[in-house]
Each structure stands twice: as structure tokens, then as C-alpha cells.
C-alpha positions in Angstrom: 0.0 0.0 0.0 1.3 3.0 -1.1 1.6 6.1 1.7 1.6 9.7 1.1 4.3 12.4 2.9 3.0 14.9 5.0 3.9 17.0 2.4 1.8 15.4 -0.5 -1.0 14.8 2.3 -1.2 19.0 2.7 -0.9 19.4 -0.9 -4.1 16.7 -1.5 -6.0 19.0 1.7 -5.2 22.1 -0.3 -7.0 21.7 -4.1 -10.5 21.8 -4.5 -12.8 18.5 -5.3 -12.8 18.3 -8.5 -8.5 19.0 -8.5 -8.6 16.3 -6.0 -10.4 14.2 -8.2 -8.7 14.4 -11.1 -4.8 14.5 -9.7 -6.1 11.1 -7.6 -7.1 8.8 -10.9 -3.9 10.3 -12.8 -1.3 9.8 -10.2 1.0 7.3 -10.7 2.1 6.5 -6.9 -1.4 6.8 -5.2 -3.1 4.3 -2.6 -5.2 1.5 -3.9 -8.9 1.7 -4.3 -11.8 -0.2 -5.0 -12.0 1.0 -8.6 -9.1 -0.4 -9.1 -10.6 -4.2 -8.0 -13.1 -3.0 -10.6 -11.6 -2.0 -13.5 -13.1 1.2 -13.4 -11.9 3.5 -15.6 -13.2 7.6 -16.0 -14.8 8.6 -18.4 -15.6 12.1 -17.1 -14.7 14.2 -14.1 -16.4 17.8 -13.8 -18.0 20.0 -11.4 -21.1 18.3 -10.8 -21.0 15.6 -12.9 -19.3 12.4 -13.1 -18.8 8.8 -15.4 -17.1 5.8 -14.4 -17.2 2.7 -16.4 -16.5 -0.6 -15.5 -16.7 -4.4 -17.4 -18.5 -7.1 -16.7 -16.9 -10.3 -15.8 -17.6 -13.6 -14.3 -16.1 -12.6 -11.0 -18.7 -10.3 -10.9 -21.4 -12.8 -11.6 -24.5 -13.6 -8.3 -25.5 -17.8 -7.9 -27.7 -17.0 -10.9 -24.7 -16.4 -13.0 -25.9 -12.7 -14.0 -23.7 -9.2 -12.6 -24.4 -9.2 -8.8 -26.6 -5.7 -8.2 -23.4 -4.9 -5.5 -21.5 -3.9 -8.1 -23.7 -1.7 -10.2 -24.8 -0.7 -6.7 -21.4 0.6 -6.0 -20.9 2.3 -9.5 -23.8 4.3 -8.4 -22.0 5.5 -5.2 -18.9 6.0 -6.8 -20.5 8.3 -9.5 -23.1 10.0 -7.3 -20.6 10.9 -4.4 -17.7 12.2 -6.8 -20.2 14.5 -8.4 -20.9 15.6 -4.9 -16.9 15.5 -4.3 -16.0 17.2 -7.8 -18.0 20.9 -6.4 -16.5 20.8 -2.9 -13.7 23.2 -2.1 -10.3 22.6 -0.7 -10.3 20.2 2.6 -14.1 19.7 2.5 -15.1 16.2 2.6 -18.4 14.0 1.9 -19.5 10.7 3.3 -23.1 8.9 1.8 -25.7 8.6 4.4 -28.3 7.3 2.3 -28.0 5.5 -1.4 -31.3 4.3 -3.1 -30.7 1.9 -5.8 -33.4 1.0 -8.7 -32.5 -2.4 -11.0 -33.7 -2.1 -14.6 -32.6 -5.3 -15.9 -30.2 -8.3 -15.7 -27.0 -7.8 -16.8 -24.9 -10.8 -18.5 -21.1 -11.2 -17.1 -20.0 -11.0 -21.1 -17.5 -8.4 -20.7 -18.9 -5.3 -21.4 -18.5 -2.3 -19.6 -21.4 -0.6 -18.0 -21.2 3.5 -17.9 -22.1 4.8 -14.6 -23.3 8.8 -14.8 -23.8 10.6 -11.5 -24.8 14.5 -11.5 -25.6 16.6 -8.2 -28.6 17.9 -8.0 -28.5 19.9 -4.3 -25.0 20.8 -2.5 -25.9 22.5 0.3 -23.7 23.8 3.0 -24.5 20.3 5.6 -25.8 18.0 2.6 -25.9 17.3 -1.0 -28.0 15.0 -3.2 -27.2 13.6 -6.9 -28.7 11.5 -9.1 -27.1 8.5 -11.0 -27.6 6.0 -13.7 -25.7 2.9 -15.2 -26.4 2.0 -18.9 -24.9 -1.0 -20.5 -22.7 -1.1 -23.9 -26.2 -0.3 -25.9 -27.1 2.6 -23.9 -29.8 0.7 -22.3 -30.8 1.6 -18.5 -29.6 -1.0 -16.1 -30.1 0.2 -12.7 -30.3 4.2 -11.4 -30.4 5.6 -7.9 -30.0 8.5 -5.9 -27.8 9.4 -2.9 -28.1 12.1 0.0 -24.4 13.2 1.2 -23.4 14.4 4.3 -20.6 17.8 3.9 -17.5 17.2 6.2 -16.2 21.5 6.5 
């Protein structure tokens, strides 16, 4: 596991959300996350919106050999609470105190990446909501949720 300096730990305190964002998924040294058990990959990172994808696979799969909802379930989160994250400013945190998921439909474990989308929709000074979707490789709905946040200043 990788460790930051107190140095690079007052440097990560001192750029906003979205900065924070996007220096964590392009730095080379940083601490593992659960994106990276994943495969999640961005697709975007700006102020109030977000998209993470991630692939299918049979690691992935429930009994019924079909994705397990946990991990569209955790796209959501991902998505919803970095859109949250990405309009915070410097050393302002979040934490989710409430995620409501919705499945659409089964999703086979044939490889193909689901697209996660997650876009605010109140950030308040105490607590934010956003909204979120997952669609799969044919821009289908597959599950979509929403999240309150509570604001750590």
C-alpha cells in the first residue's frame, strides 16, 4: 500500500474537489482503491458531474450467473458521491448517508463495460444529493439511484 508524505497529504488538503479528483485517478504513486478491484476507468470528471465505467466479468457474476446488483450498486455510489466530491472546495469532505438503488434489468457477465453517470442535484452547505444512472454497452438503462451526502467543512 502506497503512503503519502506529509507534504503530498497537505498538498491533496489544499485543491478543491474536482482537483482532488482528477490528480487522484492520474497519479501514478497513489493508494489503492476499490476501482481499481473493478476495472473502473473515467470517463468524465467535472464540477457536478461524473462517469465511471467498469466491465463485466464472471467474478462479478451472483448464484444466478448474471452481474451481482453490488457492483452496479457501487458504481452508483462511486458516480453519485464524486459528483458531490468534484463541487467541494479545498479540505471539504463528503460521506453517503443514504443510497437508493433502482435495477432495470439483468446484466450478463459477457465483458462489457457498464457506464455509470452521477450529476448533483442539491450541495448544500450540511448536505448534498445527486442523481445517477448505469447503462450498459447499448445505452440501455440497467439500474439508477440516488444518494443524499453528508458535507464534512
Amino acid at each position: 500500500m502506497t503512503t503519502h508524505s506529509p507534504e503530498q497529504l497537505e498538498h491533496l488538503r489544499s485543491l478543491s474537489g474536482l482537483e482532488f479528483l482528477r490528480a487522484a485517478f492520474t497519479t501514478s504513486d497513489r493508494p489503492r482503491f476499490i476501482g481499481d478491484l473493478l476495472g473502473l476507468e473515467v470517463e468524465q470528471l467535472d464540477v457536478g458531474t461524473v462517469a465511471f465505467s467498469v466491465p463485466t466479468k464472471a467474478d462479478f457474476a451472483n448464484p444466478l450467473g448474471v452481474l451481482h446488483g453490488g457492483i452496479c450498486a457501487t458504481l452508483l455510489d462511486s458516480v453519485m458521491g464524486c459528483s458531490v466530491h468534484s463541487t467541494l472546495k479545498a479540505g471539504v469532505g463528503y460521506g453517503t448517508l443514504e443510497l437508493k438503488v433502482n435495477y432495470i434489468r439483468t446484466v450478463p457477465i459477457d465483458g462489457a463495460r457498464l457506464v455509470g453517470t452521477g450529476t448533483t442535484i442539491h450541495v448544500g452547505r450540511q448536505v448534498a444529493t445527486a442523481e445517477g444512472s448505469v447503462v450498459d454497452d447499448q445505452g440501455r438503462l440497467v439500474a439508477h439511484g440516488t444518494t443524499t451526502c453528508m458535507i464534512y467543512r
